[in-house]
NUKOLDREN-963721 format. One line per 5 residues: number of its first residue (from 1); their letters; for each residue x, y, z negated of C-alpha. Coordinates in nm, 2 decimals. Layout:
BEGIN
NUM	a	X/Y/Z ~ ...
end
This chain:
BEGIN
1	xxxxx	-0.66/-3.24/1.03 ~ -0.55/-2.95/1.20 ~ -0.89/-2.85/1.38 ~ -1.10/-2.98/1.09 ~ -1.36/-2.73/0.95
6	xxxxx	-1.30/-2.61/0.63 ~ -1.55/-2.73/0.32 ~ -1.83/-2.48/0.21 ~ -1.82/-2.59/-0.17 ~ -1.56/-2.72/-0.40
11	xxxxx	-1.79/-3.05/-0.41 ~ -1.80/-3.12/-0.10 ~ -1.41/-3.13/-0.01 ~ -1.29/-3.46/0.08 ~ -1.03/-3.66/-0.19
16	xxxxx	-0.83/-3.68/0.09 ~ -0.81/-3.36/0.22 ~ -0.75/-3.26/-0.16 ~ -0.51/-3.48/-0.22 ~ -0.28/-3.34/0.09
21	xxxxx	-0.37/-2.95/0.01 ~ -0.23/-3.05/-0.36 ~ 0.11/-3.20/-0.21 ~ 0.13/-2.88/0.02 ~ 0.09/-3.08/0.36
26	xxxxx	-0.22/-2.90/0.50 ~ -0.38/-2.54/0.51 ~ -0.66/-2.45/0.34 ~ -0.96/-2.36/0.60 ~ -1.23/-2.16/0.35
31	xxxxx	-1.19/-2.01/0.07 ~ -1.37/-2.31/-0.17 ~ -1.04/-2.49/-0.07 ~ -0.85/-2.24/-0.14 ~ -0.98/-2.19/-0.52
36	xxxxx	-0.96/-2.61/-0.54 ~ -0.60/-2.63/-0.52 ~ -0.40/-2.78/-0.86 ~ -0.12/-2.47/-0.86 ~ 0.05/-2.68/-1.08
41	xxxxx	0.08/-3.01/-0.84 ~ 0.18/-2.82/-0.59 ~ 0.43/-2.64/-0.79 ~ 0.59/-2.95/-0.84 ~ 0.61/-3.08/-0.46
46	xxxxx	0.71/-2.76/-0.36 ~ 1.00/-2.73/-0.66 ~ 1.06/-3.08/-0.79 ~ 1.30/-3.03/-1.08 ~ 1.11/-2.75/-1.23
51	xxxxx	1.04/-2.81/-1.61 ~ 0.67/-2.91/-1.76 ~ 0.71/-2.59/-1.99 ~ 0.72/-2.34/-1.64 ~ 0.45/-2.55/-1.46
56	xxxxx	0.23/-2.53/-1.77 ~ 0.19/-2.16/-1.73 ~ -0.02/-2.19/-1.40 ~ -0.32/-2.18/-1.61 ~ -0.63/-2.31/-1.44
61	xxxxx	-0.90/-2.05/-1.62 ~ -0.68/-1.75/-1.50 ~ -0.78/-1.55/-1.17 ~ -0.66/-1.72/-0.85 ~ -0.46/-1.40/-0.78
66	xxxxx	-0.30/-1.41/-1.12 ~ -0.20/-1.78/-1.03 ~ -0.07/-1.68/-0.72 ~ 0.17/-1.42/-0.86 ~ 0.29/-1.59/-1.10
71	xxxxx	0.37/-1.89/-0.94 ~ 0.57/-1.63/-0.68 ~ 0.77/-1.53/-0.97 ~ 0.86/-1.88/-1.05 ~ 0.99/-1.94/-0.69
76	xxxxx	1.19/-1.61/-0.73 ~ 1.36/-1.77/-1.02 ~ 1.36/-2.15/-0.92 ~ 1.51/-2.09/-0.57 ~ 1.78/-1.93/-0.40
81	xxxxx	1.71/-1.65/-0.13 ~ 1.81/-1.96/0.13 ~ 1.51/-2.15/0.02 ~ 1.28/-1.86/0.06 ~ 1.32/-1.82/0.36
86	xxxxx	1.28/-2.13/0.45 ~ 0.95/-2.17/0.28 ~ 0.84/-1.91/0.52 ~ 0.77/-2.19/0.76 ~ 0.61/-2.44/0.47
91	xxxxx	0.27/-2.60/0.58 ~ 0.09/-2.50/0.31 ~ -0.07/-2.14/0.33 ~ -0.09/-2.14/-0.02 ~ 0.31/-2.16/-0.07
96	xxxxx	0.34/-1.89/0.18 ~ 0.11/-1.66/-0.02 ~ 0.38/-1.80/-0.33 ~ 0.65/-1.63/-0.11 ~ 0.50/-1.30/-0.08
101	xxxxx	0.49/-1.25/-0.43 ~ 0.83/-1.42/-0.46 ~ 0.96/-1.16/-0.24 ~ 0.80/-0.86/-0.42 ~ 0.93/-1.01/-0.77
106	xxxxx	1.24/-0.96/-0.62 ~ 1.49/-0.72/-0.84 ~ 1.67/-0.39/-0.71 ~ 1.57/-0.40/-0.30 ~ 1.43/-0.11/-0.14
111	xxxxx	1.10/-0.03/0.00 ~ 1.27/-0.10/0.37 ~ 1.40/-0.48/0.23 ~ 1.02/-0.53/0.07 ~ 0.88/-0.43/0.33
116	xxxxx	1.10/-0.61/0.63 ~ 1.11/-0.92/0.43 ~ 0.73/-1.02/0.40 ~ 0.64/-0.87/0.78 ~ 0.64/-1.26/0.84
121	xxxxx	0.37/-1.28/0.60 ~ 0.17/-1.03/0.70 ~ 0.15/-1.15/1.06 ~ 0.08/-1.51/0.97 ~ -0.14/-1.70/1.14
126	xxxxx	-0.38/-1.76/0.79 ~ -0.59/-1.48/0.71 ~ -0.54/-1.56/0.38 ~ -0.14/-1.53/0.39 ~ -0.22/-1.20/0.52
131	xxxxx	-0.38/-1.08/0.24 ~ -0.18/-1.19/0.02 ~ 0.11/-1.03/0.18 ~ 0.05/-0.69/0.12 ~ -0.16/-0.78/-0.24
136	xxxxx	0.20/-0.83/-0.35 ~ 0.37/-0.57/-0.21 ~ 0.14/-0.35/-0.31 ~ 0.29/-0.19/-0.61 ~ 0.61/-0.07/-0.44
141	xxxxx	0.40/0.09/-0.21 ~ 0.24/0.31/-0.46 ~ 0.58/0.35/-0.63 ~ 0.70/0.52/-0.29 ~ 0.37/0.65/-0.12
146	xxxxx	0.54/0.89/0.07 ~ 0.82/0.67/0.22 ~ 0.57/0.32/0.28 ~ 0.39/0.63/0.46 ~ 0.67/0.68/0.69
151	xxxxx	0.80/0.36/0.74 ~ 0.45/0.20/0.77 ~ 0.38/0.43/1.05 ~ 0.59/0.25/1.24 ~ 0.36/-0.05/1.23
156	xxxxx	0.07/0.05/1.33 ~ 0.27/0.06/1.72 ~ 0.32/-0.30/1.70 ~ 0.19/-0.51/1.94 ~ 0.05/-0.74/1.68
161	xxxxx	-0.33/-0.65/1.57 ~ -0.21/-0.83/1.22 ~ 0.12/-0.60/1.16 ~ -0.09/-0.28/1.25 ~ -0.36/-0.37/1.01
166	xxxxx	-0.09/-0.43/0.74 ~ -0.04/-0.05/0.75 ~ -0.42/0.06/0.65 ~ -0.48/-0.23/0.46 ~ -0.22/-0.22/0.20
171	xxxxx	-0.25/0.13/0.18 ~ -0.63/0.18/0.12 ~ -0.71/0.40/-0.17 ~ -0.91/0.14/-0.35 ~ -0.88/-0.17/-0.18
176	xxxxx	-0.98/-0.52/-0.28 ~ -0.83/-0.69/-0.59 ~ -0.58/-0.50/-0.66 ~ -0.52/-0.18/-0.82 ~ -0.63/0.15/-0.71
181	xxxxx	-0.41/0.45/-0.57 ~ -0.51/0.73/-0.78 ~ -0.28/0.96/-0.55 ~ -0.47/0.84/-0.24 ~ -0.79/0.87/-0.40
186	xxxxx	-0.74/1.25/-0.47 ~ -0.55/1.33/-0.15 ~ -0.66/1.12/0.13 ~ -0.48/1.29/0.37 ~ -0.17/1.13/0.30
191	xxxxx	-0.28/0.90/0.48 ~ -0.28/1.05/0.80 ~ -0.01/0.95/0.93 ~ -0.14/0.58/0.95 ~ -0.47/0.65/1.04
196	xxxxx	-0.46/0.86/1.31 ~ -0.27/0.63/1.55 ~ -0.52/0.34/1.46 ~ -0.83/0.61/1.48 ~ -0.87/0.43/1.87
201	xxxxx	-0.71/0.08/1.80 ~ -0.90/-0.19/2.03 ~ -0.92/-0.46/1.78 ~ -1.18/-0.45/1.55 ~ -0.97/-0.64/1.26
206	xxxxx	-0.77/-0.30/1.25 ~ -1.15/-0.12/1.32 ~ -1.27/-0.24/0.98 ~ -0.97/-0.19/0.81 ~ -0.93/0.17/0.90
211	xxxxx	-1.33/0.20/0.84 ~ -1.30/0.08/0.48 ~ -1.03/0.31/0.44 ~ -1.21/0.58/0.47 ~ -1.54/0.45/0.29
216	xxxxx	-1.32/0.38/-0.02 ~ -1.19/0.75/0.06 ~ -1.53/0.88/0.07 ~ -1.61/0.79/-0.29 ~ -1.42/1.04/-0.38
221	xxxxx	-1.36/1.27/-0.13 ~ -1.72/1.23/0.08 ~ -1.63/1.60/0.24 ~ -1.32/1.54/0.36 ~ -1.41/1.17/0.53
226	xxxxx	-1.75/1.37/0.70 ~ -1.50/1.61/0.86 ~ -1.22/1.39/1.00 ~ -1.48/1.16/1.14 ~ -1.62/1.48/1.31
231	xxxxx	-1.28/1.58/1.40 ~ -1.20/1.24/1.56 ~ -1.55/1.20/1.73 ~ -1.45/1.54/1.94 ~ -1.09/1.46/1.98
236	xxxxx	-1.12/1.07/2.08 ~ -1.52/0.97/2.15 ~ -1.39/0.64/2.23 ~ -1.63/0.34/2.17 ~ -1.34/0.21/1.89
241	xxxxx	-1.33/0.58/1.71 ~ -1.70/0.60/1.72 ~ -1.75/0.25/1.56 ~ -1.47/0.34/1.32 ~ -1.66/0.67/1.20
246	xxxxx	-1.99/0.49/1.22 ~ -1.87/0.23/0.93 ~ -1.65/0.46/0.73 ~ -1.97/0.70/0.63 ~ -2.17/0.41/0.56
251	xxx	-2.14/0.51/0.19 ~ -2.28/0.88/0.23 ~ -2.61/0.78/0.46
end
Protein backbone atom coordinates (compact mmCIF):
# COMPACT_ATOMS: atom_id res chain seq x y z
CA UNK A 1 0.00 0.00 0.00
CA UNK A 2 2.74 2.24 0.40
CA UNK A 3 3.36 3.10 -3.38
CA UNK A 4 -0.27 2.89 -4.29
CA UNK A 5 -1.74 5.97 -6.08
CA UNK A 6 -4.03 7.90 -4.27
CA UNK A 7 -8.05 7.83 -5.49
CA UNK A 8 -9.24 10.86 -7.63
CA UNK A 9 -12.96 10.79 -6.12
CA UNK A 10 -14.43 9.78 -2.92
CA UNK A 11 -16.23 6.97 -5.04
CA UNK A 12 -13.76 5.51 -6.28
CA UNK A 13 -11.61 4.64 -3.09
CA UNK A 14 -11.31 1.15 -2.33
CA UNK A 15 -13.41 -0.38 1.02
CA UNK A 16 -10.23 -1.59 1.83
CA UNK A 17 -8.09 1.08 1.58
CA UNK A 18 -10.96 2.98 3.64
CA UNK A 19 -11.31 0.73 6.06
CA UNK A 20 -7.35 0.95 6.98
CA UNK A 21 -7.23 5.05 6.52
CA UNK A 22 -10.32 4.83 9.28
CA UNK A 23 -8.16 2.57 11.81
CA UNK A 24 -5.19 5.08 11.22
CA UNK A 25 -2.87 2.32 9.45
CA UNK A 26 -2.16 4.00 6.11
CA UNK A 27 -1.66 7.64 4.74
CA UNK A 28 -3.89 9.35 2.71
CA UNK A 29 -2.33 9.94 -1.04
CA UNK A 30 -5.01 12.79 -2.47
CA UNK A 31 -6.96 14.93 -1.05
CA UNK A 32 -10.51 12.86 -1.92
CA UNK A 33 -8.95 10.44 0.77
CA UNK A 34 -8.29 12.80 2.84
CA UNK A 35 -11.95 14.41 3.11
CA UNK A 36 -13.28 10.45 3.21
CA UNK A 37 -11.83 9.72 6.53
CA UNK A 38 -14.58 8.92 9.61
CA UNK A 39 -12.71 11.52 12.19
CA UNK A 40 -14.70 9.87 14.59
CA UNK A 41 -13.38 6.05 13.94
CA UNK A 42 -10.24 7.05 13.95
CA UNK A 43 -10.63 8.97 17.08
CA UNK A 44 -11.39 5.95 18.67
CA UNK A 45 -8.35 3.74 17.41
CA UNK A 46 -6.11 6.42 18.03
CA UNK A 47 -7.75 7.12 21.88
CA UNK A 48 -9.68 4.00 22.75
CA UNK A 49 -11.27 4.93 26.06
CA UNK A 50 -12.49 8.25 25.03
CA UNK A 51 -16.26 8.71 25.69
CA UNK A 52 -19.18 8.65 22.87
CA UNK A 53 -20.15 12.26 24.17
CA UNK A 54 -16.32 13.71 23.01
CA UNK A 55 -16.25 11.53 19.76
CA UNK A 56 -19.78 12.85 18.91
CA UNK A 57 -18.45 16.37 18.43
CA UNK A 58 -16.36 15.45 15.27
CA UNK A 59 -19.30 16.50 13.26
CA UNK A 60 -19.19 15.22 9.76
CA UNK A 61 -21.03 18.53 7.93
CA UNK A 62 -18.37 20.80 9.63
CA UNK A 63 -15.16 21.97 7.52
CA UNK A 64 -12.40 19.38 7.34
CA UNK A 65 -10.14 22.00 8.99
CA UNK A 66 -12.67 22.59 11.80
CA UNK A 67 -12.55 18.69 12.35
CA UNK A 68 -9.05 18.72 12.43
CA UNK A 69 -8.72 21.26 15.17
CA UNK A 70 -10.87 20.07 17.14
CA UNK A 71 -10.03 16.62 17.23
CA UNK A 72 -6.28 18.22 18.16
CA UNK A 73 -7.89 19.69 21.13
CA UNK A 74 -9.28 16.44 22.19
CA UNK A 75 -5.75 14.75 21.99
CA UNK A 76 -4.51 17.73 24.11
CA UNK A 77 -6.91 16.80 26.69
CA UNK A 78 -7.11 12.85 26.21
CA UNK A 79 -3.27 12.36 26.32
CA UNK A 80 -0.42 13.08 28.27
CA UNK A 81 2.54 15.17 26.63
CA UNK A 82 4.37 11.46 26.50
CA UNK A 83 1.82 10.24 24.17
CA UNK A 84 2.14 13.26 21.92
CA UNK A 85 5.09 12.78 21.13
CA UNK A 86 4.87 9.60 20.38
CA UNK A 87 2.04 10.16 17.97
CA UNK A 88 4.55 12.13 16.10
CA UNK A 89 5.69 8.91 14.52
CA UNK A 90 1.79 7.51 14.04
CA UNK A 91 1.05 6.06 10.44
CA UNK A 92 -1.67 7.96 9.84
CA UNK A 93 -0.96 11.59 8.30
CA UNK A 94 -4.22 12.56 9.47
CA UNK A 95 -3.32 11.91 13.37
CA UNK A 96 -0.15 13.83 12.74
CA UNK A 97 -2.11 16.84 11.38
CA UNK A 98 -4.32 15.96 15.07
CA UNK A 99 -0.97 16.73 16.74
CA UNK A 100 -0.23 19.94 15.36
CA UNK A 101 -3.27 21.32 16.61
CA UNK A 102 -2.81 19.33 19.80
CA UNK A 103 0.35 21.16 20.26
CA UNK A 104 -0.96 24.69 19.49
CA UNK A 105 -4.05 23.93 22.01
CA UNK A 106 -1.47 23.65 24.32
CA UNK A 107 -1.87 26.23 27.45
CA UNK A 108 0.84 28.79 28.73
CA UNK A 109 4.13 27.78 26.26
CA UNK A 110 5.95 30.29 24.48
CA UNK A 111 6.18 31.11 20.91
CA UNK A 112 9.87 29.29 21.03
CA UNK A 113 8.09 25.85 22.72
CA UNK A 114 5.12 26.31 19.76
CA UNK A 115 7.28 26.74 17.54
CA UNK A 116 10.16 23.97 18.41
CA UNK A 117 7.56 21.49 19.18
CA UNK A 118 5.64 21.09 15.75
CA UNK A 119 9.09 21.70 13.53
CA UNK A 120 8.59 17.81 13.15
CA UNK A 121 5.40 18.59 11.63
CA UNK A 122 6.25 20.93 9.40
CA UNK A 123 9.05 18.91 7.85
CA UNK A 124 7.01 15.81 7.47
CA UNK A 125 7.22 13.81 4.74
CA UNK A 126 3.09 14.41 3.78
CA UNK A 127 2.46 17.58 2.21
CA UNK A 128 -0.55 17.62 3.89
CA UNK A 129 1.00 17.34 7.59
CA UNK A 130 2.86 20.24 6.48
CA UNK A 131 0.12 22.38 6.05
CA UNK A 132 -1.42 21.60 8.66
CA UNK A 133 1.49 22.38 10.81
CA UNK A 134 1.71 25.83 10.59
CA UNK A 135 -2.49 26.20 9.93
CA UNK A 136 -2.37 25.55 13.68
CA UNK A 137 0.18 27.47 14.75
CA UNK A 138 -0.82 30.14 13.07
CA UNK A 139 -2.52 32.24 15.63
CA UNK A 140 0.47 32.50 18.00
CA UNK A 141 2.23 33.74 15.23
CA UNK A 142 0.06 36.67 14.71
CA UNK A 143 -0.17 37.13 18.51
CA UNK A 144 3.81 37.69 18.38
CA UNK A 145 4.52 38.91 14.69
CA UNK A 146 7.53 40.52 15.64
CA UNK A 147 9.14 37.63 17.67
CA UNK A 148 7.84 34.51 14.96
CA UNK A 149 9.64 37.22 12.72
CA UNK A 150 12.86 36.73 14.50
CA UNK A 151 12.83 33.40 15.45
CA UNK A 152 11.41 32.18 12.06
CA UNK A 153 14.35 33.82 10.39
CA UNK A 154 16.31 31.27 11.61
CA UNK A 155 14.54 28.73 9.42
CA UNK A 156 14.68 29.79 6.42
CA UNK A 157 18.82 28.63 6.81
CA UNK A 158 17.82 25.19 7.25
CA UNK A 159 18.95 22.68 5.11
CA UNK A 160 15.41 21.42 4.69
CA UNK A 161 13.38 23.01 1.63
CA UNK A 162 10.15 22.06 4.04
CA UNK A 163 11.46 23.92 7.36
CA UNK A 164 12.45 27.02 5.09
CA UNK A 165 9.11 27.14 3.48
CA UNK A 166 7.44 26.98 7.04
CA UNK A 167 8.82 30.48 7.56
CA UNK A 168 6.90 32.27 4.42
CA UNK A 169 4.17 30.05 4.49
CA UNK A 170 2.80 30.51 7.81
CA UNK A 171 3.50 33.96 7.76
CA UNK A 172 1.79 35.07 4.43
CA UNK A 173 -0.49 37.97 4.82
CA UNK A 174 -3.47 36.21 3.62
CA UNK A 175 -2.76 32.75 3.22
CA UNK A 176 -5.08 29.81 2.56
CA UNK A 177 -7.68 28.83 5.08
CA UNK A 178 -6.91 30.51 7.69
CA UNK A 179 -7.29 33.86 8.88
CA UNK A 180 -5.68 36.89 7.55
CA UNK A 181 -2.86 39.13 9.15
CA UNK A 182 -4.26 42.45 9.02
CA UNK A 183 -0.74 43.80 10.34
CA UNK A 184 0.97 42.14 7.42
CA UNK A 185 -1.48 43.20 5.08
CA UNK A 186 -0.79 46.92 5.90
CA UNK A 187 2.96 46.63 6.49
CA UNK A 188 4.44 44.08 4.39
CA UNK A 189 7.73 44.84 5.18
CA UNK A 190 7.73 43.14 8.25
CA UNK A 191 8.29 40.54 6.52
CA UNK A 192 11.54 41.23 5.33
CA UNK A 193 13.37 39.55 7.38
CA UNK A 194 12.02 36.09 6.03
CA UNK A 195 11.86 36.96 2.56
CA UNK A 196 14.96 38.26 1.73
CA UNK A 197 17.11 35.24 2.55
CA UNK A 198 14.54 33.04 0.54
CA UNK A 199 14.47 35.94 -2.39
CA UNK A 200 17.22 33.27 -4.24
CA UNK A 201 16.20 29.89 -2.58
CA UNK A 202 16.85 26.98 -5.25
CA UNK A 203 13.75 24.98 -4.60
CA UNK A 204 10.78 26.05 -6.18
CA UNK A 205 8.40 24.71 -3.16
CA UNK A 206 9.98 27.73 -1.22
CA UNK A 207 9.82 29.78 -4.90
CA UNK A 208 5.97 29.64 -4.77
CA UNK A 209 5.67 30.22 -1.38
CA UNK A 210 7.66 33.33 -1.28
CA UNK A 211 5.76 34.26 -4.72
CA UNK A 212 2.29 34.01 -3.11
CA UNK A 213 3.56 36.00 -0.46
CA UNK A 214 4.01 38.70 -2.14
CA UNK A 215 0.84 38.33 -4.56
CA UNK A 216 -1.36 38.26 -1.39
CA UNK A 217 0.87 41.36 -0.34
CA UNK A 218 0.11 43.02 -3.56
CA UNK A 219 -3.63 43.17 -2.99
CA UNK A 220 -3.05 45.60 -0.80
CA UNK A 221 0.11 47.07 -1.13
CA UNK A 222 0.61 46.61 -5.23
CA UNK A 223 3.34 49.68 -4.97
CA UNK A 224 5.36 48.34 -2.49
CA UNK A 225 5.47 44.46 -4.04
CA UNK A 226 6.43 46.33 -7.80
CA UNK A 227 9.41 47.96 -6.04
CA UNK A 228 11.02 45.12 -4.03
CA UNK A 229 10.70 42.89 -7.04
CA UNK A 230 12.59 45.67 -8.87
CA UNK A 231 14.92 45.99 -6.02
CA UNK A 232 15.62 42.27 -5.93
CA UNK A 233 15.81 41.83 -9.87
CA UNK A 234 18.97 44.47 -9.66
CA UNK A 235 20.41 43.12 -6.51
CA UNK A 236 19.99 39.18 -7.25
CA UNK A 237 19.03 38.50 -11.19
CA UNK A 238 19.21 35.05 -10.33
CA UNK A 239 16.93 32.58 -12.46
CA UNK A 240 15.16 31.71 -8.73
CA UNK A 241 14.61 35.68 -7.90
CA UNK A 242 13.42 36.29 -11.36
CA UNK A 243 10.86 33.42 -11.36
CA UNK A 244 9.92 34.63 -7.81
CA UNK A 245 9.19 38.30 -9.04
CA UNK A 246 7.66 36.98 -12.20
CA UNK A 247 4.79 35.03 -10.05
CA UNK A 248 4.44 37.42 -7.21
CA UNK A 249 3.11 40.46 -9.74
CA UNK A 250 0.92 38.06 -11.45
CA UNK A 251 -1.96 39.91 -9.69
CA UNK A 252 -1.07 43.57 -11.11
CA UNK A 253 -0.44 42.41 -15.01
Amino acid sequence: MTTRKGSARISDIPSEILAALNRGEIETRSLPECLAIDFQQLLRAVVPDISDEHVATLLPTDGIMRRTAMAGQLLARHTKARELTRLLGHPSDTVRGWVAFAIASRPKLSLSEYLDRVQPLADDSHFGVRETAWLAVRPHIAADLRGAIKQLKTWTKSSSANIRRFASESTRPRGVWCAHITRLKEQPELGLPILELLKSDESRYVQDSVANWLNDAAKSQPDWVRQLCRHWQVKSPTPQTQRICHRARRSLR
